[in-house]
PyMOL Python script that loads the backbone (N, CA, C, O; Angstrom):
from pymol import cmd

cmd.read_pdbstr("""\
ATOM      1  N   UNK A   1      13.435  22.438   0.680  1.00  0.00           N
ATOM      2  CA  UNK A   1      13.010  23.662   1.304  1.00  0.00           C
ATOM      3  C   UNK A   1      14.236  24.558   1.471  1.00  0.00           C
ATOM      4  O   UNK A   1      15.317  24.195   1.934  1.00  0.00           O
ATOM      5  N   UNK A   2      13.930  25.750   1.041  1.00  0.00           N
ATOM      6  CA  UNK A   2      15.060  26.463   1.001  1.00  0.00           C
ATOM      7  C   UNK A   2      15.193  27.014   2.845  1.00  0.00           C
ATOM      8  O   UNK A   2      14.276  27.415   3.562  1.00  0.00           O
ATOM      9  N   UNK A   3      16.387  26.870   3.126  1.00  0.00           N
ATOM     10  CA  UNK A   3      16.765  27.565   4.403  1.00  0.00           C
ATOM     11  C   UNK A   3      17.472  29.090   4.517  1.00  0.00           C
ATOM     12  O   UNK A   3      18.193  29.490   3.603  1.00  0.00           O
ATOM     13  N   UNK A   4      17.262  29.738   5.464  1.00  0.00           N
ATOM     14  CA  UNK A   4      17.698  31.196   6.007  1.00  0.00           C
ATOM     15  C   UNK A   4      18.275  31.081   6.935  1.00  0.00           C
ATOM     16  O   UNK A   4      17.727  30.183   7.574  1.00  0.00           O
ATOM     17  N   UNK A   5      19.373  31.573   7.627  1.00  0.00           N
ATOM     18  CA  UNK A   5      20.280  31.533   8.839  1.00  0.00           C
ATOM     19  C   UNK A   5      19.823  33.449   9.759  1.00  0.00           C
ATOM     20  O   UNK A   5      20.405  34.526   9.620  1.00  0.00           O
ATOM     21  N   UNK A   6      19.150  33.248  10.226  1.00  0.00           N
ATOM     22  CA  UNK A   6      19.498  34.171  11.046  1.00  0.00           C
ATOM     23  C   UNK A   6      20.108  34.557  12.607  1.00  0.00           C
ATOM     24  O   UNK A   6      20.578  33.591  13.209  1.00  0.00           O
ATOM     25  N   UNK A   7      20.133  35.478  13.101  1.00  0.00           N
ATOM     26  CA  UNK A   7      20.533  35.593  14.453  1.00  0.00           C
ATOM     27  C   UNK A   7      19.765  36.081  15.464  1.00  0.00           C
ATOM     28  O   UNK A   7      19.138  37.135  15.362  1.00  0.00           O
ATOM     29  N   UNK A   8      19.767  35.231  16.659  1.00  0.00           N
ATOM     30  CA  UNK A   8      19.130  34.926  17.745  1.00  0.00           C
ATOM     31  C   UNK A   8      19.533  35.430  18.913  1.00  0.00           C
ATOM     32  O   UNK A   8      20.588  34.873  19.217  1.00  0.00           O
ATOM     33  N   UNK A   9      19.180  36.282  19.790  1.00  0.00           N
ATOM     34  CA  UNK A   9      19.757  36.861  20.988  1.00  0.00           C
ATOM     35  C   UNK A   9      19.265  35.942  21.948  1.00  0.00           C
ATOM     36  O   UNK A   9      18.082  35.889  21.612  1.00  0.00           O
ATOM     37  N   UNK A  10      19.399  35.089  23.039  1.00  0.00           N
ATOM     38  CA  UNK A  10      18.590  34.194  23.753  1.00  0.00           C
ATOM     39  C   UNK A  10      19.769  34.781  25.234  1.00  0.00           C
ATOM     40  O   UNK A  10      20.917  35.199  25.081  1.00  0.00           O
ATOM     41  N   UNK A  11      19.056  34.638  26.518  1.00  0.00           N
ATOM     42  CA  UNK A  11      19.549  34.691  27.720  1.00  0.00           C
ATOM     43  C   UNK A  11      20.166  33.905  27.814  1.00  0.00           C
ATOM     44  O   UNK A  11      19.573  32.872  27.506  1.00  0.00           O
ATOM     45  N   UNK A  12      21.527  33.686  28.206  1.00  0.00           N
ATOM     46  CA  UNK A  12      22.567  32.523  28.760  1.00  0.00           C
ATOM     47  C   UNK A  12      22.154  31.057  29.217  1.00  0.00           C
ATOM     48  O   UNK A  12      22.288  29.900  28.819  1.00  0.00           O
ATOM     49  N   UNK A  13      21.533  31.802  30.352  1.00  0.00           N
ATOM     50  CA  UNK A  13      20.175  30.531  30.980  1.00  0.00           C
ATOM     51  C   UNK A  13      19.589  29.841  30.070  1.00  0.00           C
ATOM     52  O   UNK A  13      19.886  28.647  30.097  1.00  0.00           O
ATOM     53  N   UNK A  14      18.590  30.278  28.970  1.00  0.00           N
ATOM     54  CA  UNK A  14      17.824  29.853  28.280  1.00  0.00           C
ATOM     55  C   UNK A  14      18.793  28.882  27.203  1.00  0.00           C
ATOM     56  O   UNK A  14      18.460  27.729  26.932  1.00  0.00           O
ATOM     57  N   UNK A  15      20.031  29.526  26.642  1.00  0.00           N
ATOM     58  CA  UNK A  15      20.685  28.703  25.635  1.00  0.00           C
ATOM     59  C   UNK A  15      21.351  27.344  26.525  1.00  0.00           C
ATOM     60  O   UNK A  15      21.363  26.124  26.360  1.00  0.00           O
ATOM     61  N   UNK A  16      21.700  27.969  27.192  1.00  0.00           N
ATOM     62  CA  UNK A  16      22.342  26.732  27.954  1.00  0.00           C
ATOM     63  C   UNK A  16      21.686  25.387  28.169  1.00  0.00           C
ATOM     64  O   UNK A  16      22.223  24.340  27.806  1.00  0.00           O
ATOM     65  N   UNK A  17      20.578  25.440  28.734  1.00  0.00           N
ATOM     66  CA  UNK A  17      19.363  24.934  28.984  1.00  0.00           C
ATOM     67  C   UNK A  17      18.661  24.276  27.663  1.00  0.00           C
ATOM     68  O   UNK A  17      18.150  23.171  27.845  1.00  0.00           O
ATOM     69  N   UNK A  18      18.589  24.787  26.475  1.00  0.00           N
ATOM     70  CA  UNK A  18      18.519  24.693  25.399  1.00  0.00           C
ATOM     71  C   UNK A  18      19.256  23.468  24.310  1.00  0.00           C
ATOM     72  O   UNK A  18      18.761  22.668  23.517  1.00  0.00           O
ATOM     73  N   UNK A  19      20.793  23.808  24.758  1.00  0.00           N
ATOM     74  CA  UNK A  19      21.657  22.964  24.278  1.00  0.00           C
ATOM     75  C   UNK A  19      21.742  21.734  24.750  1.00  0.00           C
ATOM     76  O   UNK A  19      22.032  20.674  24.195  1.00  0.00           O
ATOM     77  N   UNK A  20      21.271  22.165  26.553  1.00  0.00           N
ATOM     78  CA  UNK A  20      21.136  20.714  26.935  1.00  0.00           C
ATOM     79  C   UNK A  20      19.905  19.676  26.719  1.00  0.00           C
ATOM     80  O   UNK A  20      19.916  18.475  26.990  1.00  0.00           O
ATOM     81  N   UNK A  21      18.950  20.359  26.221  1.00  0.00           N
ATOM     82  CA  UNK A  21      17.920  19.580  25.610  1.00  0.00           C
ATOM     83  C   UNK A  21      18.104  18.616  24.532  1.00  0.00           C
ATOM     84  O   UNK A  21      17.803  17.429  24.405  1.00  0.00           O
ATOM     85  N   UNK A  22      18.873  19.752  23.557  1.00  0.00           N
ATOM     86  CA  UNK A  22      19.021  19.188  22.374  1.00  0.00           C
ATOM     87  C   UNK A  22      19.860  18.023  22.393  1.00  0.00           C
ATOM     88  O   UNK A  22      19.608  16.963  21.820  1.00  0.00           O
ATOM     89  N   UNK A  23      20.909  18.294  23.112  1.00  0.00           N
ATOM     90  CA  UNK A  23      21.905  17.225  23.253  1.00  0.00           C
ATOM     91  C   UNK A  23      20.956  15.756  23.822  1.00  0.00           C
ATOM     92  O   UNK A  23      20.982  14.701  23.188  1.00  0.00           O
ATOM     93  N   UNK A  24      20.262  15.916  24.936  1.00  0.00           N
ATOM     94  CA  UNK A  24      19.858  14.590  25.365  1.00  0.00           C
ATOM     95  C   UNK A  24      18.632  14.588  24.245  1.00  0.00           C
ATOM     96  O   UNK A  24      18.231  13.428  24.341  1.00  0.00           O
ATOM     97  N   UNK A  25      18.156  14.962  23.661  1.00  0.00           N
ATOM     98  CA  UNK A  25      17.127  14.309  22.396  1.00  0.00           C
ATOM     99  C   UNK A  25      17.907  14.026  21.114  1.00  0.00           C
ATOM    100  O   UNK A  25      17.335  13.460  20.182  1.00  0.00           O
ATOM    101  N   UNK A  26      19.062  14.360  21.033  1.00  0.00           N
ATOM    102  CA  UNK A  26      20.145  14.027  20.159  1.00  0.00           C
ATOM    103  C   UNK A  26      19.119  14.597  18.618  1.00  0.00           C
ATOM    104  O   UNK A  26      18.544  14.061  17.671  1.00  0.00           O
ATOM    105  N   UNK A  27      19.362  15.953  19.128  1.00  0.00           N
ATOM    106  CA  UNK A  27      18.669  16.884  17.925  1.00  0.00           C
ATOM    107  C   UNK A  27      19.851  18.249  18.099  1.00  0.00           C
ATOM    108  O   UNK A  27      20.371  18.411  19.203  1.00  0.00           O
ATOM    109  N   UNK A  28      20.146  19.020  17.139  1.00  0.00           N
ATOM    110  CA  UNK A  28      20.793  20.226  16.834  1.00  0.00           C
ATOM    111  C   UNK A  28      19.872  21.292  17.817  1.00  0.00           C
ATOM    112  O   UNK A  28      18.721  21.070  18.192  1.00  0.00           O
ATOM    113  N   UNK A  29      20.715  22.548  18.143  1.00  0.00           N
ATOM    114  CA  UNK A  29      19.851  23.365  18.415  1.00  0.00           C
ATOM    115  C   UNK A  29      18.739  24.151  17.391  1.00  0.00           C
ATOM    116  O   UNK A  29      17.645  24.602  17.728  1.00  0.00           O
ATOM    117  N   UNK A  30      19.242  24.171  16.285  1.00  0.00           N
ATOM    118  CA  UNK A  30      18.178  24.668  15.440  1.00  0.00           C
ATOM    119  C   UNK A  30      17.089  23.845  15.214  1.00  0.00           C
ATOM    120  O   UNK A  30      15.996  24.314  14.895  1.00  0.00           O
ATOM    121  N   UNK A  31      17.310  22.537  15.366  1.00  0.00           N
ATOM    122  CA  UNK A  31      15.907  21.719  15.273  1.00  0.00           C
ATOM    123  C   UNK A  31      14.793  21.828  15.788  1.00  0.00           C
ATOM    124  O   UNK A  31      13.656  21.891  15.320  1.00  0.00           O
ATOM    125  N   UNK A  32      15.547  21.859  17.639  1.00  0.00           N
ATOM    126  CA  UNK A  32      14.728  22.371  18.476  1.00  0.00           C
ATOM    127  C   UNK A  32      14.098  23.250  18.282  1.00  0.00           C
ATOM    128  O   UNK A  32      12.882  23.069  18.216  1.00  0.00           O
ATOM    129  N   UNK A  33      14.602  24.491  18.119  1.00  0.00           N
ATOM    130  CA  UNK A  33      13.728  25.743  17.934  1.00  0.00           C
ATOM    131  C   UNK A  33      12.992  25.263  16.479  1.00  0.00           C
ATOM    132  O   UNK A  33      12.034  24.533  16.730  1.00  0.00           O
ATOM    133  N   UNK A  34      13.149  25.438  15.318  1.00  0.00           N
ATOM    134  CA  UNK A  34      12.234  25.030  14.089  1.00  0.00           C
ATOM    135  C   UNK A  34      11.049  24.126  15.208  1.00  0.00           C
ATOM    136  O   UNK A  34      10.045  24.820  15.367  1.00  0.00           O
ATOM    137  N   UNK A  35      10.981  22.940  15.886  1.00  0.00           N
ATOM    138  CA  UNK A  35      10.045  22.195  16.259  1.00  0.00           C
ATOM    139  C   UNK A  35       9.277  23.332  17.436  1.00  0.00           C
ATOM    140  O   UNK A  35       8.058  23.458  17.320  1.00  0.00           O
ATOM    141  N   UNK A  36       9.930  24.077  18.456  1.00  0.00           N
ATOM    142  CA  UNK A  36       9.260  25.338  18.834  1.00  0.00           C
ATOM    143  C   UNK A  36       8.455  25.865  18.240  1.00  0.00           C
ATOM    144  O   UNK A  36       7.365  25.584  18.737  1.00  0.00           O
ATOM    145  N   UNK A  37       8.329  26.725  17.131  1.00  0.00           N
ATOM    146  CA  UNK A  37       7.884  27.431  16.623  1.00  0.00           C
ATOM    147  C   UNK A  37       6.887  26.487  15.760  1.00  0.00           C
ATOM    148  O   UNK A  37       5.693  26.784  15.732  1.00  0.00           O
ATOM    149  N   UNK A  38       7.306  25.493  15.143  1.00  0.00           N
ATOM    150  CA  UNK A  38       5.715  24.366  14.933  1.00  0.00           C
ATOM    151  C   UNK A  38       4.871  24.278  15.927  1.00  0.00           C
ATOM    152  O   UNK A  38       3.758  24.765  15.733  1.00  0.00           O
ATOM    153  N   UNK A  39       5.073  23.830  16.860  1.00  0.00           N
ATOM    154  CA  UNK A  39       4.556  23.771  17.973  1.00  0.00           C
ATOM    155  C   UNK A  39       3.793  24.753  18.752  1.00  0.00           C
ATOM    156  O   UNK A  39       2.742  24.361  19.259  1.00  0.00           O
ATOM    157  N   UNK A  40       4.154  25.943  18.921  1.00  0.00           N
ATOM    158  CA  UNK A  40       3.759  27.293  19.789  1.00  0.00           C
ATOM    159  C   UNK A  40       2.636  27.853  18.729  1.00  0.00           C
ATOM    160  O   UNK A  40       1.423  27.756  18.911  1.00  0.00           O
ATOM    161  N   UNK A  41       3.434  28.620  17.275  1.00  0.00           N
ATOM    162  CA  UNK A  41       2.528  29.194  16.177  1.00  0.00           C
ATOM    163  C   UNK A  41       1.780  28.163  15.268  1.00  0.00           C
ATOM    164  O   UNK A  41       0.736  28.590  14.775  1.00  0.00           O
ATOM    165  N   UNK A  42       2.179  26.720  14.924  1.00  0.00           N
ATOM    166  CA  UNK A  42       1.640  26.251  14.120  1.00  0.00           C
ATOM    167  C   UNK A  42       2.054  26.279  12.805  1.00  0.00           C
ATOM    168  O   UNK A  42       1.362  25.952  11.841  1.00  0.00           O
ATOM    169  N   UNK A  43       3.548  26.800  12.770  1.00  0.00           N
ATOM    170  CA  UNK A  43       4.455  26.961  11.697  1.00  0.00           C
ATOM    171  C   UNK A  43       5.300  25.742  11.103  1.00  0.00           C
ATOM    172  O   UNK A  43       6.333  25.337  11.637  1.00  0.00           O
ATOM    173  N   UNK A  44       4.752  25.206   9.948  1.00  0.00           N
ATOM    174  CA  UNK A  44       5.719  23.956   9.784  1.00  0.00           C
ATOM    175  C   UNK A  44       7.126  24.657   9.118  1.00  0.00           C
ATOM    176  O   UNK A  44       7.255  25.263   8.054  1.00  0.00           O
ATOM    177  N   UNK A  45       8.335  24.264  10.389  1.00  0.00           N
ATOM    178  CA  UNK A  45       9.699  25.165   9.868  1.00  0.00           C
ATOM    179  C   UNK A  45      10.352  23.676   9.885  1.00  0.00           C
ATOM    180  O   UNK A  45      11.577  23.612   9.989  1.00  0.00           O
ATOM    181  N   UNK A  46       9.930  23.005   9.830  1.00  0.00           N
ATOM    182  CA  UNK A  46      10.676  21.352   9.486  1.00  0.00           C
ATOM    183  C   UNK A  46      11.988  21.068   7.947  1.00  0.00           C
ATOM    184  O   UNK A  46      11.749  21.324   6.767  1.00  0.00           O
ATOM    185  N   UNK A  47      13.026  20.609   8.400  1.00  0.00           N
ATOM    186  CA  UNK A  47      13.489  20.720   7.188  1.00  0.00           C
ATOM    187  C   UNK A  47      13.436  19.515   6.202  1.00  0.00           C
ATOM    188  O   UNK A  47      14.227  19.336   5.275  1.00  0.00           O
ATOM    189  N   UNK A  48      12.079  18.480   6.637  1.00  0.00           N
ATOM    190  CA  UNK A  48      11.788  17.458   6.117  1.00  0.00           C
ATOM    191  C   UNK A  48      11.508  17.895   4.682  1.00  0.00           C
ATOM    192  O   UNK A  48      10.849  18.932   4.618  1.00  0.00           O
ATOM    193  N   UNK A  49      11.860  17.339   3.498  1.00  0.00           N
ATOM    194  CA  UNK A  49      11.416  17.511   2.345  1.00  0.00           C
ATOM    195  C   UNK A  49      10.127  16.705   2.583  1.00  0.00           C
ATOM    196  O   UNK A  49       9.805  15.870   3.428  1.00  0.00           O
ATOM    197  N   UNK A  50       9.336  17.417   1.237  1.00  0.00           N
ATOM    198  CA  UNK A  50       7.991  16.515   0.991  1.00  0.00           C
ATOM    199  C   UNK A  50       8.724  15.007  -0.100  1.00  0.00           C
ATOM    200  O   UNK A  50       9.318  15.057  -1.177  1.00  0.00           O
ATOM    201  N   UNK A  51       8.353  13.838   0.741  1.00  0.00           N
ATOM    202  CA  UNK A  51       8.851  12.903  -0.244  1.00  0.00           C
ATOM    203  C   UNK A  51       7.751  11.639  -0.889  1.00  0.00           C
ATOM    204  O   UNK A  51       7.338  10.768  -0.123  1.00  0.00           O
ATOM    205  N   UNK A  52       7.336  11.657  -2.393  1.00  0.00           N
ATOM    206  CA  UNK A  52       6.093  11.284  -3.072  1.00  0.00           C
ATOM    207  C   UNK A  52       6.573   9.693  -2.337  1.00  0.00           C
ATOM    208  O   UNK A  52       7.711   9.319  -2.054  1.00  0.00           O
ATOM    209  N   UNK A  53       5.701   9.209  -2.223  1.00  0.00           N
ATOM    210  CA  UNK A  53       5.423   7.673  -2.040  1.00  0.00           C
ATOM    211  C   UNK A  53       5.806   7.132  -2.729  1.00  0.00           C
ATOM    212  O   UNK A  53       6.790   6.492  -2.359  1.00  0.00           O
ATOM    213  N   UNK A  54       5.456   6.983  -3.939  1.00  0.00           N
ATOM    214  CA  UNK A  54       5.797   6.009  -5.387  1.00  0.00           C
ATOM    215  C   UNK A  54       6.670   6.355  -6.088  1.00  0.00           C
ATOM    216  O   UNK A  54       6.849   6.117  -7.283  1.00  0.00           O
ATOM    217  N   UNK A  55       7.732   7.401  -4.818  1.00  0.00           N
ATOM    218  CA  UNK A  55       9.292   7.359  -6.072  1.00  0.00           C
ATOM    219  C   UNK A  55       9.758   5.915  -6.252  1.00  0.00           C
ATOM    220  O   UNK A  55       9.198   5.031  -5.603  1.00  0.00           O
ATOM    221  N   UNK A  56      10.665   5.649  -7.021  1.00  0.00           N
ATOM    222  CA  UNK A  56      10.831   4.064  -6.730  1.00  0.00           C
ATOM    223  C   UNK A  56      12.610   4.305  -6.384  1.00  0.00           C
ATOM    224  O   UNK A  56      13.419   3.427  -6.084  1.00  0.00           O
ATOM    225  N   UNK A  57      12.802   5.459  -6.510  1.00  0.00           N
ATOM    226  CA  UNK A  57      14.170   5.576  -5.438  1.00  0.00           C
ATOM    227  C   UNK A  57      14.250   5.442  -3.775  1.00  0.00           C
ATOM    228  O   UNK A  57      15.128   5.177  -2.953  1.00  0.00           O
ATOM    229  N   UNK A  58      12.764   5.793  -3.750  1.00  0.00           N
ATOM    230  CA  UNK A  58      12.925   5.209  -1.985  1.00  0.00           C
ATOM    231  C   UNK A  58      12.785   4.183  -1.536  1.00  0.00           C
ATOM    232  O   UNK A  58      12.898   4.024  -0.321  1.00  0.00           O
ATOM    233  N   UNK A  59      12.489   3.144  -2.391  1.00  0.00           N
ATOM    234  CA  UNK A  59      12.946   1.723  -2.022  1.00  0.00           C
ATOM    235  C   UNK A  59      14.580   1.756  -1.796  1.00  0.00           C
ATOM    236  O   UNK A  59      15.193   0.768  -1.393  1.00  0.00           O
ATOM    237  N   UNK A  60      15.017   2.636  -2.013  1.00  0.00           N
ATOM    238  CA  UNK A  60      16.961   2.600  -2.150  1.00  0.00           C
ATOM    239  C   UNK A  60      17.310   3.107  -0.804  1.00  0.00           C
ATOM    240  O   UNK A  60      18.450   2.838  -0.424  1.00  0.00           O
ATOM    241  N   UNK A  61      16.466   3.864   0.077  1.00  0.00           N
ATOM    242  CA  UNK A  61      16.773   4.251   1.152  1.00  0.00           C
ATOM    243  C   UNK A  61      16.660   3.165   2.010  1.00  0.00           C
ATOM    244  O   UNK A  61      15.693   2.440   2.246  1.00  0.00           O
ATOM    245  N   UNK A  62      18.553   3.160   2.730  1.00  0.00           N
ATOM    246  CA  UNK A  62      18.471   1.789   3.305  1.00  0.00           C
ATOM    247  C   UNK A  62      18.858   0.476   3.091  1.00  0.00           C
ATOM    248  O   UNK A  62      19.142  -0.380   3.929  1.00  0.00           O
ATOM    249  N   UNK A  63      18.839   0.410   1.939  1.00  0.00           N
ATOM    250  CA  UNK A  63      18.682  -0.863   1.363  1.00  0.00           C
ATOM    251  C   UNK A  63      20.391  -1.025   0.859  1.00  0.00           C
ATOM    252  O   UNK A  63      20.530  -2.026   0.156  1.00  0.00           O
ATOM    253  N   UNK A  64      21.614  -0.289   1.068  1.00  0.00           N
ATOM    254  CA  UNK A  64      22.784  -0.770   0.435  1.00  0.00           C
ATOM    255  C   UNK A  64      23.472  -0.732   1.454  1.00  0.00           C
ATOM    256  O   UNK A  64      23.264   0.146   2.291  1.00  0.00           O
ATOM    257  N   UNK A  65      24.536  -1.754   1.638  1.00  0.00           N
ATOM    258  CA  UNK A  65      25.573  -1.827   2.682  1.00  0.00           C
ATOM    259  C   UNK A  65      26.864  -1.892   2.007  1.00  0.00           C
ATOM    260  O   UNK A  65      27.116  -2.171   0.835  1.00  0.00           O
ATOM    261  N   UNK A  66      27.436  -1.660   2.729  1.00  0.00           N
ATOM    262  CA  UNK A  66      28.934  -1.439   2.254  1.00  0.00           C
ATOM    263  C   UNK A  66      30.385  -2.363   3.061  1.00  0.00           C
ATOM    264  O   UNK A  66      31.593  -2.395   2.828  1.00  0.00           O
ATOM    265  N   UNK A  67      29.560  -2.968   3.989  1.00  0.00           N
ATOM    266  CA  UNK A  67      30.648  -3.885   5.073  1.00  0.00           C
ATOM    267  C   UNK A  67      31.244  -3.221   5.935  1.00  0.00           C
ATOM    268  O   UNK A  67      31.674  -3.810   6.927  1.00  0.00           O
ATOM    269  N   UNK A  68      31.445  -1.695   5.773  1.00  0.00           N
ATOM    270  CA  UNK A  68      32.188  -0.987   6.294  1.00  0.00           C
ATOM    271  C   UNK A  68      31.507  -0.573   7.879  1.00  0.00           C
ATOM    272  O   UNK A  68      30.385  -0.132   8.129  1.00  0.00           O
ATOM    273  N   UNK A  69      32.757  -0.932   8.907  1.00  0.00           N
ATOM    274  CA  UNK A  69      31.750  -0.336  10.227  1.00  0.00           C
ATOM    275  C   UNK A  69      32.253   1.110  10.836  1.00  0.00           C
ATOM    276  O   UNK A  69      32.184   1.573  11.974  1.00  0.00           O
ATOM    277  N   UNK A  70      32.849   1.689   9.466  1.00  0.00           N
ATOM    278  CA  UNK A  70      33.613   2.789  10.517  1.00  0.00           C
ATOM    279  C   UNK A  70      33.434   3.730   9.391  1.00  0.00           C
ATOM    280  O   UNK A  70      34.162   4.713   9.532  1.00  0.00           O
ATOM    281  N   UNK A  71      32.823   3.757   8.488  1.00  0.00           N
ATOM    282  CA  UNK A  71      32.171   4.767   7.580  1.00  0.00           C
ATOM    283  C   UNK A  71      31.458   5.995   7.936  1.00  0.00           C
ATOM    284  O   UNK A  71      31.701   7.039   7.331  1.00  0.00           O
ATOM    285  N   UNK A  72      30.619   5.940   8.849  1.00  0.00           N
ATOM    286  CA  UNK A  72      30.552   7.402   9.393  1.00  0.00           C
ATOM    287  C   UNK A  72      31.871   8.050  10.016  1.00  0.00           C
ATOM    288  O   UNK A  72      32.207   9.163   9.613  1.00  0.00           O
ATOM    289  N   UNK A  73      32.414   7.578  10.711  1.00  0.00           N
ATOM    290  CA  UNK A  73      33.238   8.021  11.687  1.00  0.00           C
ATOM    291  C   UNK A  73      34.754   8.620  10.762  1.00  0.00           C
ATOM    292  O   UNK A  73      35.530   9.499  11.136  1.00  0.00           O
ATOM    293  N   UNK A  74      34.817   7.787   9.455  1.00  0.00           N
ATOM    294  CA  UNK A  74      35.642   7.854   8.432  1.00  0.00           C
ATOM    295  C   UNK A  74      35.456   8.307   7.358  1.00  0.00           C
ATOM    296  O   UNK A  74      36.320   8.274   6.481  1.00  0.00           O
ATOM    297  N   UNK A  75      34.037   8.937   7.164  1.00  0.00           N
ATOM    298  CA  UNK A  75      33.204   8.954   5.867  1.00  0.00           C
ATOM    299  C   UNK A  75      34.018   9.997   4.912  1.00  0.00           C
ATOM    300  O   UNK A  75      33.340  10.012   3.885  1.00  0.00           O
ATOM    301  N   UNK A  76      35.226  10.958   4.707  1.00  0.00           N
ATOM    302  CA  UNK A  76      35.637  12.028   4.002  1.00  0.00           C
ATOM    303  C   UNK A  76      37.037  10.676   3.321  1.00  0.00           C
ATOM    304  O   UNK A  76      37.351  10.870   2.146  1.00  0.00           O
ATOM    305  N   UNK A  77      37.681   9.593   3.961  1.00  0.00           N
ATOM    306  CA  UNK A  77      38.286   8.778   3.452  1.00  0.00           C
ATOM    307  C   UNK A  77      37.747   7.809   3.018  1.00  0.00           C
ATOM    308  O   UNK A  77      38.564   7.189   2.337  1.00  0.00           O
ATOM    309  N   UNK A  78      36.485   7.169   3.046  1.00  0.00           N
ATOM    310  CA  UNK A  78      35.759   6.369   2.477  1.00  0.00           C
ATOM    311  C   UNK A  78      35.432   6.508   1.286  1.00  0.00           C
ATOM    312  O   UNK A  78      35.539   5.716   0.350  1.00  0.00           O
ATOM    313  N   UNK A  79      34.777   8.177   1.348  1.00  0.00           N
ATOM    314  CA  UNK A  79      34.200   8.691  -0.425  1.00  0.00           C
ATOM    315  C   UNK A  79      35.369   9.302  -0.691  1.00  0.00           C
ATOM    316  O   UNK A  79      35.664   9.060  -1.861  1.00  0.00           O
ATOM    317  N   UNK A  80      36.096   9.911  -0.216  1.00  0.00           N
ATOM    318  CA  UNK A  80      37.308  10.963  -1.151  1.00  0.00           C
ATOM    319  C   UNK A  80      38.659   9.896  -1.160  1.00  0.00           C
ATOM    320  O   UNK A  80      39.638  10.262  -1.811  1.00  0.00           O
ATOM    321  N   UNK A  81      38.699   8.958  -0.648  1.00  0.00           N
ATOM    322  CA  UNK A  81      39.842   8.087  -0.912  1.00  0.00           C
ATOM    323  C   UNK A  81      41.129   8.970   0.001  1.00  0.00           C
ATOM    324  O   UNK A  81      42.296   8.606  -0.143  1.00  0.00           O
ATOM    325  N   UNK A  82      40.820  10.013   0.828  1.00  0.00           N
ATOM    326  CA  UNK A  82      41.927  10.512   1.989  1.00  0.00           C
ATOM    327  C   UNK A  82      41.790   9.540   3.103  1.00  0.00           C
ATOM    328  O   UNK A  82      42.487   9.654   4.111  1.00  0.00           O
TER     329      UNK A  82
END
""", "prot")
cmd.dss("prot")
cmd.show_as("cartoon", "prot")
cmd.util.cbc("prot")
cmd.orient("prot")
């Protein structure tokens, strides 16, 4: 799904309040709002791709380990070798 960035004027209060949502649902602020606007209008703004059932690449999701326990936290020296 292709995405658009636009800009948002929101009251101090409201963002603040906002961020702190997102933070304790451990979602972005844009998520939140995209799930808003599903929610309120009935707009699917989800950035879920549609994904077919019977790819047989999604058996691959998941399924490889690497031993490594610090790969997220390290992940630009893991794949780029920095």
């Amino acid at each position: 799904m292709e995405m658009i960035g636009t800009y948002l004027r929101l009251p101090k209060s409201a963002l603040r309040r906002m961020k702190a949502l997102a933070a304790a649902h451990d979602k972005s602020l844009a998520q939140l709002v995209r799930e808003a606007i599903g929610k309120t209008y009935d707009i699917d703004a989800s950035l879920e791709p549609a994904i077919a059932a019977d790819d047989p690449f999604n058996r691959l999701i998941g399924s490889l380990r690497s031993g490594r326990k610090d790969g997220s936290a390290k992940h630009d020296g893991v794949i780029y070798g920095r």
